[in-house]
C-alpha positions as CSV (number, residue, x, y, z in Angstrom):
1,X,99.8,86.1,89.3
2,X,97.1,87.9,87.1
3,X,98.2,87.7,82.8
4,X,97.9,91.3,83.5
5,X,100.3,91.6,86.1
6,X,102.7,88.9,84.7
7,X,102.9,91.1,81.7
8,X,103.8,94.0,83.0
9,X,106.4,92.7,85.1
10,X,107.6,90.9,82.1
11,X,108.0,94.7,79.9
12,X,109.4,95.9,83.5
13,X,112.3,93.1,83.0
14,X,113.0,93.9,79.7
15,X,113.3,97.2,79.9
16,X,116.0,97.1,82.7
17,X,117.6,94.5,80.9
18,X,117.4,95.9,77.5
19,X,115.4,93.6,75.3
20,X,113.1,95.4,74.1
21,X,112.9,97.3,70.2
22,X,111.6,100.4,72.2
23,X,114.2,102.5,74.6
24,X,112.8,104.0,77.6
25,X,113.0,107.1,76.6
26,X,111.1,106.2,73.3
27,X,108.4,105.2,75.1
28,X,108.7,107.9,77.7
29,X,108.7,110.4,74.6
30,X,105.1,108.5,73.3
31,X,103.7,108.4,76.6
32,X,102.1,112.3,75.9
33,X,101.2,111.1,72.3
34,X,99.5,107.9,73.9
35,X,97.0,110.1,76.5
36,X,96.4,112.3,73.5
37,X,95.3,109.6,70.7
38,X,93.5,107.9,74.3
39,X,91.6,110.7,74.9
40,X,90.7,112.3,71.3
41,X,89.6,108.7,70.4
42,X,91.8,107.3,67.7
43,X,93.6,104.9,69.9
44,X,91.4,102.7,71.9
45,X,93.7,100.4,73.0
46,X,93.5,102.0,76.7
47,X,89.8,102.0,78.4
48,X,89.2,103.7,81.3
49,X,89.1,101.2,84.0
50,X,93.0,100.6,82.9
51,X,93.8,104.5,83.4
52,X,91.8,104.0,85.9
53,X,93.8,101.2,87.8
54,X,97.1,103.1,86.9
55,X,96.2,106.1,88.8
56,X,94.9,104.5,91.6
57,X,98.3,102.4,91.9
58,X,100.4,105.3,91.7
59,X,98.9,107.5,93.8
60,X,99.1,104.6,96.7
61,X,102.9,104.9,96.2
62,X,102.9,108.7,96.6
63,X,100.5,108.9,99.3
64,X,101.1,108.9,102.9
65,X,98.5,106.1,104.1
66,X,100.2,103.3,103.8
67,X,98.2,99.1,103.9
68,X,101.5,98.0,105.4
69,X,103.1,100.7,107.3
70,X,107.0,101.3,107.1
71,X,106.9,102.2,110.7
72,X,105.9,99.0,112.2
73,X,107.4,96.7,109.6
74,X,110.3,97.8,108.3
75,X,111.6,96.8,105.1
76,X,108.4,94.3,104.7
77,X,106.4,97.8,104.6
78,X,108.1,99.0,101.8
79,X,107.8,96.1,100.0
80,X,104.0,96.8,99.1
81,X,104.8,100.2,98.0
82,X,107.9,98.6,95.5
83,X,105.7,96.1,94.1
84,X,102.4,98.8,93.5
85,X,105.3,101.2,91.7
86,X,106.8,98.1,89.6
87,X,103.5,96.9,88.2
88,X,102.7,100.7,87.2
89,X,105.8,101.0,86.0
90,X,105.9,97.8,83.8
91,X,102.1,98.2,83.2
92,X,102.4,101.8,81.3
93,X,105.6,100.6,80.1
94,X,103.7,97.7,77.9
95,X,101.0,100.1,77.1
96,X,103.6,102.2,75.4
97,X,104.7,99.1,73.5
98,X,101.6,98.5,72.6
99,X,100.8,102.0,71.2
100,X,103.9,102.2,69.5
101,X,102.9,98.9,67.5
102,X,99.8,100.4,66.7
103,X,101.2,104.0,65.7
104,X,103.9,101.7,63.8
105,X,101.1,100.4,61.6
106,X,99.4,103.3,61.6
107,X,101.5,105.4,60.1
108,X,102.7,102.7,57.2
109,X,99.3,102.1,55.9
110,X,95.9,105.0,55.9
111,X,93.2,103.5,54.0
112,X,95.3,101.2,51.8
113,X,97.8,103.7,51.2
114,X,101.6,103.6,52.1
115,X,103.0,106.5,53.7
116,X,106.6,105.8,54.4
């Protein structure tokens, strides 16, 4: 398994078994706050290919062509679709985390400065 995809499954785990500092619905809440530093260019710790990637993998859940149809398989055919949806899950789950640390540290210290 990809560092990538072992840490998002990693943040996935936590999160359903409570470990981490963040609750979902923290991160869920700084998920809009995320695409907005993203995009206006203060936070650059997600690029494009990783937005990218993201939106590839969920749209393959939601869509209806399928690499390993339910039809002919069975259960093994949802499988690919449950593993696609927990390594976007767990993957913007851990890029939450990690823009939380950031906007953590952010908002302590501006120019040498503490706010809180």
């Amino acid at each position: 398994m990809r560092p990538g995809r072992a840490a998002a499954l990693k943040v996935l785990l936590e999160t359903v078994r409570g470990d981490s500092t963040h609750s979902v619905g923290d991160r869920l809440a700084a998920l809009p706050r995320l695409v907005r530093a993203a995009r206006g260019g203060t936070y650059r710790g997600w690029d494009r290919q990783r937005v990218l990637g993201l939106a590839v993998g969920a749209l393959y859940v939601v869509s209806p062509v399928d690499l390993v149809p339910e039809v002919l398989l069975g259960v093994f055919g949802m499988a690919d679709d449950a593993l696609v949806a927990a390594w976007v899950a767990g993957a913007v789950l851990a890029e939450v985390d990690g823009f939380l640390a950031w906007e953590d540290a952010e908002s302590k210290v501006v120019d040498g400065d503490v706010l809180r």
